[in-house]
C-alpha positions as CSV (number, residue, x, y, z in Angstrom):
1,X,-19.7,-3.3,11.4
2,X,-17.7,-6.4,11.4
3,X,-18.2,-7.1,7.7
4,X,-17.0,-3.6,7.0
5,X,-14.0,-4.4,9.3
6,X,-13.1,-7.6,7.4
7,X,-13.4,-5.8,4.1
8,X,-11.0,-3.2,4.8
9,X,-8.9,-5.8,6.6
10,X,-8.6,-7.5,2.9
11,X,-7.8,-4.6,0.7
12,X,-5.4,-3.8,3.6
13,X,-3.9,-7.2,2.8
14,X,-3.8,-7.0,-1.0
15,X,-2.7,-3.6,-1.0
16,X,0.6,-4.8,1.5
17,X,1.0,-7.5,-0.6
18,X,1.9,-5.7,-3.7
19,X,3.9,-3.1,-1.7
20,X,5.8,-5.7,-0.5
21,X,6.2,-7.6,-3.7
22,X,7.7,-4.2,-5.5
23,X,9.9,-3.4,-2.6
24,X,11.3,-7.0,-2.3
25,X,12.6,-6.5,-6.1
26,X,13.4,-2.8,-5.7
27,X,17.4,-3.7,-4.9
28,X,17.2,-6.2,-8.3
29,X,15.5,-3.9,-10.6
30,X,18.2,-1.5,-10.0
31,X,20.8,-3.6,-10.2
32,X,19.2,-4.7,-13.8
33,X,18.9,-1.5,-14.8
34,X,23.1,-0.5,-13.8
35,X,23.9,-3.5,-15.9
36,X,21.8,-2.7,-19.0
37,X,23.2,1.1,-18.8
38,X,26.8,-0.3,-18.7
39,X,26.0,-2.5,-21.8
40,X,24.8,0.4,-23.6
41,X,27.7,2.6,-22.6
42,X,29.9,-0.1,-24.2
């Protein structure tokens, strides 16, 4: 049971640390993405 425990304890982990990486870039993507749509419009 403790095995199982530290399993799921590890995907846990990897799964938060990709949620955290996209959310942490979330404000800079967009911001990207206003400036490439302004270029575009010029």
């Amino acid at each position: 049971m403790s095995s199982l425990g530290l399993l799921v304890a590890g995907i846990a982990h990897e799964i938060n640390n990709q949620v955290n990486f996209i959310h942490g870039n979330l404000q800079y993507a967009n911001q990207y993405a206003g400036d490439l749509l302004e270029l575009v419009d010029l």
